[in-house]
N, C-alpha and C positions, 0 to 999 in steps of 0.2 A: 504494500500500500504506500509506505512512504518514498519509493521507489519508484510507484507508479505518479505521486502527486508531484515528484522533482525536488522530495524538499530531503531534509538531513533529521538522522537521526534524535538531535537536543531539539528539534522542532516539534517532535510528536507533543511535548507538556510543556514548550513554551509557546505552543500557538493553539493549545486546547483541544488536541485532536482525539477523540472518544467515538466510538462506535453505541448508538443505539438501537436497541431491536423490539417489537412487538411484544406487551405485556411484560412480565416481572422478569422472567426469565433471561439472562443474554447468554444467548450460547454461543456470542463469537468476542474475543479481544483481540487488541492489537500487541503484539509481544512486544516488550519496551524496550530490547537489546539489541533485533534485529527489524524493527518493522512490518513481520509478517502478520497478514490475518489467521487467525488461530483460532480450534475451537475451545471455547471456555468454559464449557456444561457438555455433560454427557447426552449426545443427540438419540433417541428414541423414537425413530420413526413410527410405528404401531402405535404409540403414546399420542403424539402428536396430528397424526395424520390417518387414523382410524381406516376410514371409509374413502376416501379422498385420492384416487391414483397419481394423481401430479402433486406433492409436496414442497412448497414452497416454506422457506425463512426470512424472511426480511428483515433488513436492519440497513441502517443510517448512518452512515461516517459523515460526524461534523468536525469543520476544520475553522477553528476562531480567529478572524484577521482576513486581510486582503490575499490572493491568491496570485 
């Protein structure tokens, strides 16, 4: 991610960059060493997606400041 944005690693918490996702749960972070998206909760498809053949996650990477 931070790789893809162009920026540097001390930029991930000095320009506020956090990953949001749907409801309480976030099953994805951003690893703070290297940048990568990572998952952050154990994903249980069956759990989450029952009945439902396409399972989507959604989440929100916001990045604080000009771009």
């Amino acid at each position: 991610v931070v790789k893809d944005l162009g920026l540097h690693l001390p930029a991930i918490s000095d320009r506020g960059v956090r990953l949001v996702s749907e409801g309480r749960t976030q099953y994805f972070a951003l690893h703070g060493k290297t940048g990568h998206l990572v998952t952050a909760e154990r994903i249980d498809r069956e759990q989450l997606c029952r009945l439902v053949e396409k399972c989507v996650l959604r989440c929100e990477l916001i990045v604080e400041g000009e771009m």
